[in-house]
MARKOL-899819 format. One record per residue (C-alpha): residue in three letters; residue number from 1; z, x, y. Coordinates in steps of 0.05 Angstrom, whole numbers, m for minus. Layout:
# MARKOL-899819
+-----+-----+--------+--------+--------+
:  aa :   i :      z :      x :      y :
+-----+-----+--------+--------+--------+
: Ala : NUM :      Z :      X :      Y :
...
+-----+-----+--------+--------+--------+
//
This chain:
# MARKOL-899819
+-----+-----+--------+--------+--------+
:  aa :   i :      z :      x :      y :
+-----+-----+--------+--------+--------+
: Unk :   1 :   1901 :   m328 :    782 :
: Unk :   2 :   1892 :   m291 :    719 :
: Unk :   3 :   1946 :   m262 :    688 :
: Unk :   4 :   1906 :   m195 :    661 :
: Unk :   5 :   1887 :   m153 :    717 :
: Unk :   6 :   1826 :   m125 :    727 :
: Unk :   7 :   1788 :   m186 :    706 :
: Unk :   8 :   1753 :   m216 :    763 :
: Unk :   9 :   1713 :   m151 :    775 :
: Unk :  10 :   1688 :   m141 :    705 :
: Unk :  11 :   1671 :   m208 :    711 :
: Unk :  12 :   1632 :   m194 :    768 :
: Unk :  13 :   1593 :   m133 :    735 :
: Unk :  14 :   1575 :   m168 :    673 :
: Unk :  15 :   1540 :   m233 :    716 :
: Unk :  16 :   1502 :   m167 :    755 :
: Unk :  17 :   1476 :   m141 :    690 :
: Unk :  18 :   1461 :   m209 :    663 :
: Unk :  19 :   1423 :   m221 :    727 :
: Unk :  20 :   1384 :   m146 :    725 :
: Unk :  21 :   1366 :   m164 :    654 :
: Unk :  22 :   1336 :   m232 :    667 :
: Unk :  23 :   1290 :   m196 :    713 :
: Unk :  24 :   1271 :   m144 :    682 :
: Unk :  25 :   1252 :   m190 :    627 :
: Unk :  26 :   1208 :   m225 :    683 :
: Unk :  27 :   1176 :   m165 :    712 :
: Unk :  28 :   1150 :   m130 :    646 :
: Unk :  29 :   1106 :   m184 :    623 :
: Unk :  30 :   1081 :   m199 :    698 :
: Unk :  31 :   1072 :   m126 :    707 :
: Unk :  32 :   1028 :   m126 :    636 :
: Unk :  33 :    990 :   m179 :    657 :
: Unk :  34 :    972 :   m151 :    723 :
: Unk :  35 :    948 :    m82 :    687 :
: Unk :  36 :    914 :   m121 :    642 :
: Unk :  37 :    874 :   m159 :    688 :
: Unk :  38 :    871 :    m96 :    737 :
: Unk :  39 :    837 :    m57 :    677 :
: Unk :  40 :    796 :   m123 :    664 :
: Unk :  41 :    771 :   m124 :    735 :
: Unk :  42 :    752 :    m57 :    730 :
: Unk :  43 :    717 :    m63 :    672 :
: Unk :  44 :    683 :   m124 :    696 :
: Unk :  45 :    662 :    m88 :    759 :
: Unk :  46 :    633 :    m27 :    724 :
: Unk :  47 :    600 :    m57 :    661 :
: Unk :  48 :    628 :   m127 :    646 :
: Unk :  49 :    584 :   m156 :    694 :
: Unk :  50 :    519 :   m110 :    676 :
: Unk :  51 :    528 :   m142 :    604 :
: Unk :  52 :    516 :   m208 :    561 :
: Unk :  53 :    539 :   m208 :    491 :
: Unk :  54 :    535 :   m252 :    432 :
: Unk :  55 :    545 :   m252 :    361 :
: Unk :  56 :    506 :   m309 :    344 :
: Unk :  57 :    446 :   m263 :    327 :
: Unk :  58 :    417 :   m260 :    260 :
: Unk :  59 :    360 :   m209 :    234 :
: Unk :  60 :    288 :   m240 :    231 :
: Unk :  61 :    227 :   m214 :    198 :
: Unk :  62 :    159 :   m232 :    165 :
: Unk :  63 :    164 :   m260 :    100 :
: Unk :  64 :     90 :   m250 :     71 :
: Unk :  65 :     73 :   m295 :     14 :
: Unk :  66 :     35 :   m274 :    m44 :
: Unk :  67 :    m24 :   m317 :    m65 :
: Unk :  68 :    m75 :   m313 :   m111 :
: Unk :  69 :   m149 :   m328 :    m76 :
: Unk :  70 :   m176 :   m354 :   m150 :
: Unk :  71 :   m152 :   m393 :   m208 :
: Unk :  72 :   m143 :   m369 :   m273 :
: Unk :  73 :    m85 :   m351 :   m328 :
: Unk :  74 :    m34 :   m303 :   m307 :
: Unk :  75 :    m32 :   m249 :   m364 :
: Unk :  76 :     20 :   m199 :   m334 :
: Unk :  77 :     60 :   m192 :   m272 :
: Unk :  78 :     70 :   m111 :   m236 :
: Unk :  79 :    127 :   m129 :   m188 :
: Unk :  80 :    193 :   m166 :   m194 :
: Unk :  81 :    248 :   m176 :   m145 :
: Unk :  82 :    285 :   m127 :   m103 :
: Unk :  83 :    222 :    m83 :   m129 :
: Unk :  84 :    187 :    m37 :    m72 :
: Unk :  85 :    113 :    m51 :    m73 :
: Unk :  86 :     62 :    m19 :    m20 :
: Unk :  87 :     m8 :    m53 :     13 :
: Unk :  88 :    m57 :    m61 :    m38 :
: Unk :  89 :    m15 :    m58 :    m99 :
: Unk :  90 :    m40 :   m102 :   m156 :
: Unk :  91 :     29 :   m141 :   m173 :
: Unk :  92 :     m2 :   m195 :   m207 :
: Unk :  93 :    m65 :   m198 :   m256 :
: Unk :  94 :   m104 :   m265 :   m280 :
: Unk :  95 :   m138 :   m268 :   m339 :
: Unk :  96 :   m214 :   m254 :   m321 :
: Unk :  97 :   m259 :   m274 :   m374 :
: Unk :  98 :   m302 :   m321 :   m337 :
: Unk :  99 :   m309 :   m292 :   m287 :
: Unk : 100 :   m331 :   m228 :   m318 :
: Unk : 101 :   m385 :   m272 :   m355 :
: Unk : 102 :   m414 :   m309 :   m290 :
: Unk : 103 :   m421 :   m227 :   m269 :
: Unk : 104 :   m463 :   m210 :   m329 :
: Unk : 105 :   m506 :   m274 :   m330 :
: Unk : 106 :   m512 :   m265 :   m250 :
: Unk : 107 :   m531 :   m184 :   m259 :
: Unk : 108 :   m591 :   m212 :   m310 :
: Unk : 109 :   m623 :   m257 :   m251 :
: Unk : 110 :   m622 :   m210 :   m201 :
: Unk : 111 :   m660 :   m157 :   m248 :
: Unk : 112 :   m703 :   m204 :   m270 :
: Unk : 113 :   m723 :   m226 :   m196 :
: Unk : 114 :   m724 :   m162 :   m177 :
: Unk : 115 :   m776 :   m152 :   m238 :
: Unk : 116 :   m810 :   m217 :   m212 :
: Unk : 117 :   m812 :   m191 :   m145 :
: Unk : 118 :   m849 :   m119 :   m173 :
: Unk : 119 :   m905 :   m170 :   m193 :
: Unk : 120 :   m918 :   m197 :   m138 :
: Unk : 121 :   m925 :   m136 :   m104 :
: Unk : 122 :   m978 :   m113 :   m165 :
: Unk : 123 :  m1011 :   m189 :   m153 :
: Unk : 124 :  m1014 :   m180 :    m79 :
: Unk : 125 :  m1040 :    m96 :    m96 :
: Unk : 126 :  m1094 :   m120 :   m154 :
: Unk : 127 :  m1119 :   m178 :   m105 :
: Unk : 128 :  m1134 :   m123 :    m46 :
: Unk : 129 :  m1177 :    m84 :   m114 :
: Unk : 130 :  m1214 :   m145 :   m127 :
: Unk : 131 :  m1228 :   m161 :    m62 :
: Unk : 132 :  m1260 :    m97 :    m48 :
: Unk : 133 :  m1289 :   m109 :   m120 :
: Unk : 134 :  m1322 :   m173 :    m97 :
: Unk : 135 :  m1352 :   m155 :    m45 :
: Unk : 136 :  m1390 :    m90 :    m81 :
: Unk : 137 :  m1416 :   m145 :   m129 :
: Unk : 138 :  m1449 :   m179 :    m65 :
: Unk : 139 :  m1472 :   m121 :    m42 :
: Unk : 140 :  m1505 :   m110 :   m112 :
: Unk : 141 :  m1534 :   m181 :   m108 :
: Unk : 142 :  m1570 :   m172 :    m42 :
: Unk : 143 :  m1598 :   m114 :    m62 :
: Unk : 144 :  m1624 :   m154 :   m130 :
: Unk : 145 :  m1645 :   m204 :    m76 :
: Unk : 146 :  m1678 :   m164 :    m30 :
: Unk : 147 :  m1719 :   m124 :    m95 :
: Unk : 148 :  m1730 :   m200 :   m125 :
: Unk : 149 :  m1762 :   m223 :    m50 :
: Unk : 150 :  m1799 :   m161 :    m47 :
: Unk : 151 :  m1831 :   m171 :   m121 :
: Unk : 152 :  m1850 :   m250 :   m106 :
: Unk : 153 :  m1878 :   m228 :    m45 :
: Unk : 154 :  m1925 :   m169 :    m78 :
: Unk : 155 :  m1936 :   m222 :   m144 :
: Unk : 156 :  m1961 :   m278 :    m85 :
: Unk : 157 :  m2006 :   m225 :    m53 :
: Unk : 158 :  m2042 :   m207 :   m118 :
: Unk : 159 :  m2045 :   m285 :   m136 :
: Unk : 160 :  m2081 :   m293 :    m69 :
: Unk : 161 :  m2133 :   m233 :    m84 :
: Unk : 162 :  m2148 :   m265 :   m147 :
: Unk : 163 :  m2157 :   m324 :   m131 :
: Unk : 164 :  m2214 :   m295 :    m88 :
: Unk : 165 :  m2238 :   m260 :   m143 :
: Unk : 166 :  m2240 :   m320 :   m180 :
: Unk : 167 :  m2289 :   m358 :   m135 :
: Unk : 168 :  m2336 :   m307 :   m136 :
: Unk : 169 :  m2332 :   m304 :   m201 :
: Unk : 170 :  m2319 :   m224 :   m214 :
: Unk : 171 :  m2257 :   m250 :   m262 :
: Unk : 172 :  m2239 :   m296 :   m314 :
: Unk : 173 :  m2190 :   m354 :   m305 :
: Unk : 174 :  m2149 :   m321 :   m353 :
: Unk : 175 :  m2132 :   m266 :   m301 :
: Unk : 176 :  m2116 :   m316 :   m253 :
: Unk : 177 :  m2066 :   m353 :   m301 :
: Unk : 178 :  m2026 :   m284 :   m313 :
: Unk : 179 :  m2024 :   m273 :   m228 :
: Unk : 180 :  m1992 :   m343 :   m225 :
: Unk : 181 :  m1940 :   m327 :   m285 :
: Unk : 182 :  m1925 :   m261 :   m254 :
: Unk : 183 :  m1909 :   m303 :   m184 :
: Unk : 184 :  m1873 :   m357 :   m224 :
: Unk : 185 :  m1827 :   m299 :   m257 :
: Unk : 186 :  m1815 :   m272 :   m189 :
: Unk : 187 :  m1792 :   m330 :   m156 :
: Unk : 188 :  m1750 :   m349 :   m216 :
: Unk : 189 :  m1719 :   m278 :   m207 :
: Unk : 190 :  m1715 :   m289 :   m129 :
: Unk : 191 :  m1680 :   m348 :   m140 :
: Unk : 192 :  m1629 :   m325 :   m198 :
: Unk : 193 :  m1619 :   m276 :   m142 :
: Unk : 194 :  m1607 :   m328 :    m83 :
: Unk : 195 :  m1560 :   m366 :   m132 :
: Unk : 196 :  m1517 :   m282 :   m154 :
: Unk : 197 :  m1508 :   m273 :    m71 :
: Unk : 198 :  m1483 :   m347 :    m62 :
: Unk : 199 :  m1429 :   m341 :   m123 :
: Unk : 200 :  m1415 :   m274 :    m99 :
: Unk : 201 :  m1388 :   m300 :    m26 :
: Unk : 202 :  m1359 :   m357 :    m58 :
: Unk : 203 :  m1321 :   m305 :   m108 :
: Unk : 204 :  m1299 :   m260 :    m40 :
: Unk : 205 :  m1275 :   m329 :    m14 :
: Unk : 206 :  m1232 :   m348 :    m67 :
: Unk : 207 :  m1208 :   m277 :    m87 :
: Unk : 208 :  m1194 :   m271 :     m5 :
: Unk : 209 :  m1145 :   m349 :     m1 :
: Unk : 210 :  m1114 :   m318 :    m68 :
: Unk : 211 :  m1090 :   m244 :    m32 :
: Unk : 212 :  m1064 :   m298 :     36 :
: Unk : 213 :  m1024 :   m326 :    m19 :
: Unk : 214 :   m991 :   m275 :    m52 :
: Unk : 215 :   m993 :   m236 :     13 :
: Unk : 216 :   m952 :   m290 :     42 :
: Unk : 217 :   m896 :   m276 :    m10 :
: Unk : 218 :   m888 :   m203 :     m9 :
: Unk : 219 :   m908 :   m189 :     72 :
: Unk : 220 :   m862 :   m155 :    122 :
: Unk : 221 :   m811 :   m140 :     63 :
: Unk : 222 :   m787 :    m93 :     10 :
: Unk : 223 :   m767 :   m113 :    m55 :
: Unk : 224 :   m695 :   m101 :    m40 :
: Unk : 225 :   m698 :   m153 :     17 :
: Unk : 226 :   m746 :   m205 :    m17 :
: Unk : 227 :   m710 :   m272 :     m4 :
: Unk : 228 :   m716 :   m283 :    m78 :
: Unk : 229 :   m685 :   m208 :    m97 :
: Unk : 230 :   m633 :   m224 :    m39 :
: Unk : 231 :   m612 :   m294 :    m67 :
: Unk : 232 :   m599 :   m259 :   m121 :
: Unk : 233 :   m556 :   m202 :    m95 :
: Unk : 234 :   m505 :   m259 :    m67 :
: Unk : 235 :   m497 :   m283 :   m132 :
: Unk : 236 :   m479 :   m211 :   m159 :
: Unk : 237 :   m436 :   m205 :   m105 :
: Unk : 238 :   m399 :   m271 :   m110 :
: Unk : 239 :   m385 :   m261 :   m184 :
: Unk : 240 :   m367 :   m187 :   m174 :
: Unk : 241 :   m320 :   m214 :   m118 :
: Unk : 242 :   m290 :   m262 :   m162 :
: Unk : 243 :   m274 :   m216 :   m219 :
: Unk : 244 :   m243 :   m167 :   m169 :
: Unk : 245 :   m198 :   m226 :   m139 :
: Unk : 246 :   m164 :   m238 :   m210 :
: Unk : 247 :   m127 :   m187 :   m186 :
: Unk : 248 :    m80 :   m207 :   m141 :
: Unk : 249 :    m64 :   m158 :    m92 :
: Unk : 250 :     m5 :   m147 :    m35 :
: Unk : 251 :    m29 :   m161 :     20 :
: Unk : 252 :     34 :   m115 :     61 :
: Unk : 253 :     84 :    m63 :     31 :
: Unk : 254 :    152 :    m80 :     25 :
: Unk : 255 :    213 :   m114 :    m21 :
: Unk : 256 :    195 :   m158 :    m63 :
: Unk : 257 :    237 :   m237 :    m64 :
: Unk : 258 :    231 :   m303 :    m88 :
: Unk : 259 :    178 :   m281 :   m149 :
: Unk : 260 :    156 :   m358 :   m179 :
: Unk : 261 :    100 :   m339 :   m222 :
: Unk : 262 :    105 :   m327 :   m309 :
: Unk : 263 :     64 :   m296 :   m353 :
: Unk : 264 :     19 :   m353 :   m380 :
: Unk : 265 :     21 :   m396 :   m313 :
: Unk : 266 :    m39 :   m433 :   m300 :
: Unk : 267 :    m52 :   m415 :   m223 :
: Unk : 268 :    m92 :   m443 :   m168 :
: Unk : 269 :   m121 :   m418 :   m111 :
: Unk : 270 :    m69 :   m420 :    m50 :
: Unk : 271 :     m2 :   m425 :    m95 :
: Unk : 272 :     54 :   m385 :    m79 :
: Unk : 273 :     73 :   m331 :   m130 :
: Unk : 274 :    124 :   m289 :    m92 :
: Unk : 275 :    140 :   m259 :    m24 :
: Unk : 276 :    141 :   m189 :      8 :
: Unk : 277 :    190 :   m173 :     61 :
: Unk : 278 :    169 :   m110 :    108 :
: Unk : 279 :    246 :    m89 :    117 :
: Unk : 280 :    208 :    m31 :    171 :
: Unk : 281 :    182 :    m84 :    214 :
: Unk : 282 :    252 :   m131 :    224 :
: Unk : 283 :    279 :   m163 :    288 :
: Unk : 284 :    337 :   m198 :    311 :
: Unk : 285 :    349 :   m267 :    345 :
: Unk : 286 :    397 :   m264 :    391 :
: Unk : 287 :    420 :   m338 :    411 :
: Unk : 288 :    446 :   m337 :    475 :
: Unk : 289 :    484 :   m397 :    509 :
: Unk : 290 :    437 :   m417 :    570 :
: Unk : 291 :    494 :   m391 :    621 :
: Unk : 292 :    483 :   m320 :    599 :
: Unk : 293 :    407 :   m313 :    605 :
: Unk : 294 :    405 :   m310 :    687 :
: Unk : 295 :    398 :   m232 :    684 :
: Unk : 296 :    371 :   m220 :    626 :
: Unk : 297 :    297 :   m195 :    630 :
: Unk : 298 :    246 :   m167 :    578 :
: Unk : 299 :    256 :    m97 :    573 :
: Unk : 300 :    329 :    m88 :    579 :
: Unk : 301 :    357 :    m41 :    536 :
: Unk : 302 :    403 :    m72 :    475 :
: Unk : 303 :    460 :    m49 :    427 :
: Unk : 304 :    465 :    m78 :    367 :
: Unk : 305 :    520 :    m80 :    315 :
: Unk : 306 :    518 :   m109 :    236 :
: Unk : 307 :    568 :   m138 :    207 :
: Unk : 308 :    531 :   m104 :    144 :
: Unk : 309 :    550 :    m32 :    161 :
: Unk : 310 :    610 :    m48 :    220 :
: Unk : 311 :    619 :    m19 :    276 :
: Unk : 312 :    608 :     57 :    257 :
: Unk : 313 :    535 :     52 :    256 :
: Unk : 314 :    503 :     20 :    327 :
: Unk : 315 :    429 :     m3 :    335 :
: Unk : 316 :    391 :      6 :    394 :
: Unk : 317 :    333 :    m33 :    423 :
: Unk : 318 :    298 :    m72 :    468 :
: Unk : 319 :    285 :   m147 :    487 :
: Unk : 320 :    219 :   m165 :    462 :
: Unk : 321 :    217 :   m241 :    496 :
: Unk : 322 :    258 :   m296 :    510 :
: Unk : 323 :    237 :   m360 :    463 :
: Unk : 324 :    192 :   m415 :    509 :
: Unk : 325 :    251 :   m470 :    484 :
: Unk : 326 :    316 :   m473 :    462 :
: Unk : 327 :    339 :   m477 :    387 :
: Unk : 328 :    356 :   m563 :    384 :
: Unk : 329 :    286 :   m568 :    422 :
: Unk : 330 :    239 :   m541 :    354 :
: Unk : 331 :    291 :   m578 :    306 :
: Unk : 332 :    267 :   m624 :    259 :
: Unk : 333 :    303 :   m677 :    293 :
: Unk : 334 :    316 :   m652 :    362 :
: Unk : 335 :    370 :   m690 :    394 :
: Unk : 336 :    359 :   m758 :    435 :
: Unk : 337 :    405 :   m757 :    501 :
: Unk : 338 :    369 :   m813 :    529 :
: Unk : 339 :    440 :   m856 :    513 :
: Unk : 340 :    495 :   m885 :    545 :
: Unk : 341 :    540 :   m844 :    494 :
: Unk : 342 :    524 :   m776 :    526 :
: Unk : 343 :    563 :   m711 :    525 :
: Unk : 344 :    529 :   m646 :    550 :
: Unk : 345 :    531 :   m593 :    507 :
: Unk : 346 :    508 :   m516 :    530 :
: Unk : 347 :    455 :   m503 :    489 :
: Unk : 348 :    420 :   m440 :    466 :
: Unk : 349 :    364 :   m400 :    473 :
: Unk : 350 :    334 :   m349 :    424 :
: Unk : 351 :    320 :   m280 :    453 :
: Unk : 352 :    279 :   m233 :    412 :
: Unk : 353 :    304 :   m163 :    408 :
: Unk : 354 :    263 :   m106 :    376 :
: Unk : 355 :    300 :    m55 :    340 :
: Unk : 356 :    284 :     26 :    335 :
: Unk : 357 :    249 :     44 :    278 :
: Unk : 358 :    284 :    118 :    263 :
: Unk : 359 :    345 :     76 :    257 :
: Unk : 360 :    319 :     25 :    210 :
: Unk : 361 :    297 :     68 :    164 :
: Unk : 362 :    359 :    110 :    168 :
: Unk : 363 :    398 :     46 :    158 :
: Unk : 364 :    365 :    m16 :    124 :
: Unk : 365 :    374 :    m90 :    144 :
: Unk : 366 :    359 :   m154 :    104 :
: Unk : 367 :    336 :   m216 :    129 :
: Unk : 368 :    392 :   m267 :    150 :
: Unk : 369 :    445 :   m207 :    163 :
: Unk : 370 :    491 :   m229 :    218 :
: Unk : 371 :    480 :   m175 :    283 :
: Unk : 372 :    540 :   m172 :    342 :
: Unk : 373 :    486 :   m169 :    402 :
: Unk : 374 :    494 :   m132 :    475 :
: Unk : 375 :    438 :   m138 :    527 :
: Unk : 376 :    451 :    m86 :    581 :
: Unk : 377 :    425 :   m118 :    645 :
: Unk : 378 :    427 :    m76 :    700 :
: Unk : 379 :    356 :    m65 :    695 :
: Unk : 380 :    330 :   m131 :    726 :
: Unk : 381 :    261 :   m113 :    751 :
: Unk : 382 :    230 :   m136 :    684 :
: Unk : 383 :    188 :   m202 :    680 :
: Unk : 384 :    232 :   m273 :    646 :
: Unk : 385 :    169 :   m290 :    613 :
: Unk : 386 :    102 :   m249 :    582 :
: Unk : 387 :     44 :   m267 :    621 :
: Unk : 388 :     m5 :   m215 :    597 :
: Unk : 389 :    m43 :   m241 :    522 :
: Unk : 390 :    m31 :   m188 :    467 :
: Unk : 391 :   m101 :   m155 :    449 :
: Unk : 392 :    m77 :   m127 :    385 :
: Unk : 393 :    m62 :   m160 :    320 :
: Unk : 394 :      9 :   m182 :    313 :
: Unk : 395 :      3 :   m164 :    231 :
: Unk : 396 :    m54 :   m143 :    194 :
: Unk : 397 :    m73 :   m121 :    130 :
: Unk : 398 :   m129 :    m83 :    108 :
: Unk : 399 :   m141 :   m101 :     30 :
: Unk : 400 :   m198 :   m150 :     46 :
: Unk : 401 :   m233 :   m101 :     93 :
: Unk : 402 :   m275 :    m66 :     28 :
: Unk : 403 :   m278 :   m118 :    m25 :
: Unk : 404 :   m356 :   m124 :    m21 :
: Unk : 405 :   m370 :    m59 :    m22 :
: Unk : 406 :   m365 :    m51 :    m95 :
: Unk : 407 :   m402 :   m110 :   m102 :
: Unk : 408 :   m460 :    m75 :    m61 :
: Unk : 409 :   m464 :    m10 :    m91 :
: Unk : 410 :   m470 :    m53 :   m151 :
: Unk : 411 :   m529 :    m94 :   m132 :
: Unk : 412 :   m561 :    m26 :   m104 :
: Unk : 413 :   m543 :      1 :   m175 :
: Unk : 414 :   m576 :    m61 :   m215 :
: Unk : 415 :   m647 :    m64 :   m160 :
: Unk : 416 :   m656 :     14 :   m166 :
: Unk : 417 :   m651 :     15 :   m247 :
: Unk : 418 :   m708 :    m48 :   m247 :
: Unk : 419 :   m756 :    m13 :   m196 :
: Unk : 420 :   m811 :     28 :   m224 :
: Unk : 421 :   m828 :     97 :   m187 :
: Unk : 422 :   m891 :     65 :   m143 :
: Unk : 423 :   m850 :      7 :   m130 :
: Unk : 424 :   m795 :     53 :   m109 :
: Unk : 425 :   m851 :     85 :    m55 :
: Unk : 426 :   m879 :     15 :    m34 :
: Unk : 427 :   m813 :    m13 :    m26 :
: Unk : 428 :   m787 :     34 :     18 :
: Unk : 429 :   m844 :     32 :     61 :
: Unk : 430 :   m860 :    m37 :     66 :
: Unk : 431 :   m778 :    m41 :     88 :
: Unk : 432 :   m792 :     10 :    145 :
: Unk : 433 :   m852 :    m36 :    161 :
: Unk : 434 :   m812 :    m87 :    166 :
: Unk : 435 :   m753 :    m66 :    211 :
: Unk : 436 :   m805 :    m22 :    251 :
: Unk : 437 :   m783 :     49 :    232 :
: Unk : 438 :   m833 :     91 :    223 :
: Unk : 439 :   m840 :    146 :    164 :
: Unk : 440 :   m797 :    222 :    192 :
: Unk : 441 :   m844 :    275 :    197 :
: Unk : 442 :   m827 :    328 :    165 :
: Unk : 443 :   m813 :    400 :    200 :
+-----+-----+--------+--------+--------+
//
């Protein structure tokens, strides 16, 4: 027994409150843990599920490179790095000298075939002259050689008569001997005659196989599209084409990155002098583990977060496609598992997302940014895979589209400065001739 009284009951209370407090100390983290997976659950019920997230997603884009499309000195450079440039922009110039040379000596030929080509239409017009020509001078000649058969005949008539005369003696012999001169004169004329018609249809002949000829070269064309002229006009327009490629374009607008190229570089055709990255046009790859893609469908709608801006400013878009393997599978050395040393690992597929333009522009990414990556899938009607081909071009660019047509208002330039007015007439008809348009009438 204890000699203070009162002891065994406090005693009592103090093992009570040691006992409450033990529990208590149970129950509050038991009773966190069940709100916290309660509000878990509830989450996972209303959106947890409808969700797959990752923040292995990086943002993707096109990274255009810059090459020239001739060689040739560089001699000064328009664009550097982290410069804007836009499509078409000359950001690089090459030094031009030859090529400007090859243009002149290339303009000369094609005036001076087109000049060729003006006299062979004269050749082929002076041949149809001389034919008609030709054939009035055998005209002439049978009418020399009808008069001439006409006079040998009337000079062998009066030789006859007088030779009558003669044996009846009512002339001299002396008037017989000027009747057969007479008839000798006429049948030399008759036959100087004979021989006029014969080199006369011999001259038709010749002057007809020389027209064929030159007909041959000028027929069912216009000077402008004479083979010769035309030859020509490729020439101008491969030299004009090569002085207008020492200027080396961008082919896409954008920032510029990676410039390579000096002033004073020797450059070849194909080299890489810098790169242009459309920061409008990005995208990010999402790399999802293979356990999270069994809802996912193209279509879904996506939130996206950078790690560039944080969490105040959210990106929305839309998947684009899922990639046709996984990440290892396109690695240089993709990974043998054919081994008896095997461990499966969950591997990862890339899943293109396409981002809203408005909001890109409002808030720039770069290539390589790290993205945080939420695919809402409670839209699941939406294909895996795209089974439809894309009709339209994935990326274009238009600076190519009108580089000859310089070039051929220049060749029109150089043909219409070396035609002469009839030539100007005869060309254009013989070229309606040709493609079987007839002349308008006029109203």
């Amino acid at each position: 027994m204890s000699d203070q009284p009162g002891t065994g009951e406090a005693g009592s209370t103090n093992g009570f409150d040691l006992r409450k407090r033990r529990l208590l100390l149970l129950l509050v983290p038991v009773l966190t843990l069940a709100v916290l997976g309660a509000a878990f659950f509830v989450w996972w019920l209303a959106a947890g599920r409808w969700e797959s997230e990752t923040d292995d997603a990086y943002v993707g884009g096109d990274i255009v490179a810059v090459t020239p499309l001739t060689g040739g000195t560089v001699t000064a450079i328009y664009a550097d790095n982290t410069q804007a440039v836009v499509e078409g922009q000359t950001v690089v110039r090459l030094d031009g000298s030859d090529a400007r040379l090859q243009l002149d000596e290339a303009e000369a030929a094609l005036s001076r075939a087109v000049r060729d080509v003006r006299g062979l239409y004269a050749t082929s017009r002076g041949d149809m002259r001389l034919i008609a020509q030709r054939r009035a001078d055998l005209a002439r000649a049978q009418a020399e050689l009808a008069s001439s058969e006409a006079t040998l005949e009337q000079a062998e008539s009066e030789l006859r008569r007088r030779e009558a005369l003669v044996q009846q003696h009512f002339i001299s012999a002396e008037n017989l001997q000027l009747a057969q001169t007479a008839r000798d004169a006429a049948a030399a004329q008759r036959n100087a005659a004979l021989s006029a018609v014969a080199a006369a249809g011999a001259a038709i002949g010749r002057t007809i196989n020389q027209a064929r000829a030159a007909n041959a070269r000028v027929d069912n064309t216009s000077i402008e599209n004479h083979p010769e002229v035309r030859a020509a006009a490729v020439r101008v327009r491969e030299a004009d084409l090569a002085v207008e490629r020492t200027y080396v374009r961008a082919p896409a607008g954008g920032q510029v990155a990676r410039r390579m190229v000096q002033v004073g570089q020797r450059v070849r055709p194909g080299d890489p002098l810098m790169a242009i990255i459309p920061l409008d046009k990005v995208w990010v790859d999402a790399n999802f583990k293979e356990t999270q893609l069994d809802d996912v469908r193209i279509g879904q709608p996506v939130k996206l977060v950078s790690d560039f801006y944080g969490s105040s400013v959210a990106y929305h878009g839309r998947v684009l496609g899922l990639a046709p393997g996984t990440g290892s599978a396109f690695a240089l050395l993709p990974p043998q598992n054919a081994t008896g040393n095997w461990v499966k690992i969950v591997q990862r597929l890339p899943v293109r997302v396409g981002l809203d333009p408005r909001e890109l522009a409002a808030h720039p990414l770069r290539i390589g940014l790290s993205m945080t990556v939420t695919i809402d899938t409670h839209d699941r009607s939406g294909a895996v895979l795209s089974v439809l081909p894309v009709s339209a071009p994935v990326a274009r660019t238009t600076i190519y589209a009108d580089s000859l047509k310089p070039a051929n208002a220049l060749v029109a330039r150089i043909i219409a400065d070396n035609l002469g007015g009839p030539d100007r007439i005869v060309s254009a008809v013989a070229g309606r001739k040709a493609s079987g348009r007839s002349p308008r009438s006029r109203r």
